[in-house]
Steps between C-alpha positions, in 0.01 A plus 500: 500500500762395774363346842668609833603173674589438857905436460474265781286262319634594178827284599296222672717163428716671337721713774193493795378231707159525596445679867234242610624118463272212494270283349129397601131400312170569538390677816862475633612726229206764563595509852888552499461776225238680732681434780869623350329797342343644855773388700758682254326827533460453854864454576631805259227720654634398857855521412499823369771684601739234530722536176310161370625419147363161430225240633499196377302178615530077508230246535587162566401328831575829683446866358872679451508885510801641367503882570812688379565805629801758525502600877434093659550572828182729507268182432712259703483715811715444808569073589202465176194631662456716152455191317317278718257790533458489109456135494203520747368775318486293160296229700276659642418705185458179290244420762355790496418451137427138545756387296713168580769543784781314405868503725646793406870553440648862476815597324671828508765623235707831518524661124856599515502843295152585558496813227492260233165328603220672321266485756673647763611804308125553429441513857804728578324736210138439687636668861684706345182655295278393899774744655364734242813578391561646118420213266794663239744457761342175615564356167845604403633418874404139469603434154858615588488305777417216302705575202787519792463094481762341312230235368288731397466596087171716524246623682177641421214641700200610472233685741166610411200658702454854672855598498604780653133596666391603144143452443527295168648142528866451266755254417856574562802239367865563559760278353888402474673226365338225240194322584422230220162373593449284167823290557457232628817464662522830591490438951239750600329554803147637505259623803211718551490691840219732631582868688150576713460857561251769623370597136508140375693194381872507288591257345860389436654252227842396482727335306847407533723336205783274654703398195443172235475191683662298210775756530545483837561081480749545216690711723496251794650222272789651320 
């Protein structure tokens, strides 16, 4: 029987880089992966709302954030006060949690056409389904917004829980385009996003199919 893989790590060294770069031993190594795993949730849960569409993070002598988001100027703030607010906050939770406090560097990127980052579609579908709109319309609003994108091949997404305020839980998936998840050239961006609501949890998966990378190359050198 067929296994359901994540298609981010599916396409680890061969199109992806790994979010979390760096190397360590011992207890070193047990207390950067504990430390990047709570401070990763922390900073999505706290960022919420911001259009985030990609955290990434650098150990070396210092500790580099990289947070890439579509609206920048929200986390900068006015003269930068946004982001030195979010570097204190990353300090003081690491020693909150006891973990080591190195300098901490803090690096902001703007995601140019924002509705063909997988993750911050699945948020626009999450408030959409908070604002307790109708899911149906939800759905087919932001895949032609997405399928809008020049970039873009496919789109898929899929929503499951109480939908609709019906009593029995249900998966709904609505699709255009191609979405080859078993190539492994095939460019395709994956997230999982969570809509909370009065009757319970919904979750939302999306995928979005940006073209053959080898493709894409070939076309650059002619």
């Amino acid at each position: 029987m067929s296994k359901v893989v994540h298609p981010f790590a599916h396409r680890l060294g061969i199109l992806r880089d790994w979010r979390h770069r760096w190397f360590a031993t011992g207890p070193a190594y047990v207390e950067n992966l504990k430390g990047d795993i709570l401070l990763r949730e922390f900073l999505l849960k706290e960022l919420r709302g911001m259009y985030v569409g990609g955290l990434e993070m650098e150990r070396g002598k210092q500790l580099r954030v990289i947070i890439k988001t579509a609206r920048p100027g929200l986390l900068i703030g006015r003269s930068g006060e946004g982001s030195v607010k979010i570097k204190n906050q990353i300090e003081s939770f690491l020693r909150k949690h006891k973990l080591p406090v190195p300098e901490v560097k803090l690096d902001i990127e703007e995601i140019r056409t924002p509705e063909s980052n997988a993750a911050i579609v699945g948020f626009m579908v999450a408030e959409g389904l908070e604002k307790r709109l109708p899911f149906r319309r939800v759905l087919k609003q932001t895949i032609e917004k997405v399928m809008a994108n020049r970039d873009v091949k496919g789109v898929r997404i899929q929503i499951s829980g109480m939908l609709g305020g019906g009593s029995m839980s249900r998966t709904e998936t609505l699709k255009k385009g191609r979405v080859p998840l078993q190539t492994f050239r095939s460019d395709i961006d994956f997230y999982r996003e969570r809509a909370n609501l009065p009757l319970g949890v919904i979750g939302v998966k999306v995928w979005i199919y940006k073209g053959e990378v080898f493709a894409k190359n070939a076309k650059e050198n002619k």
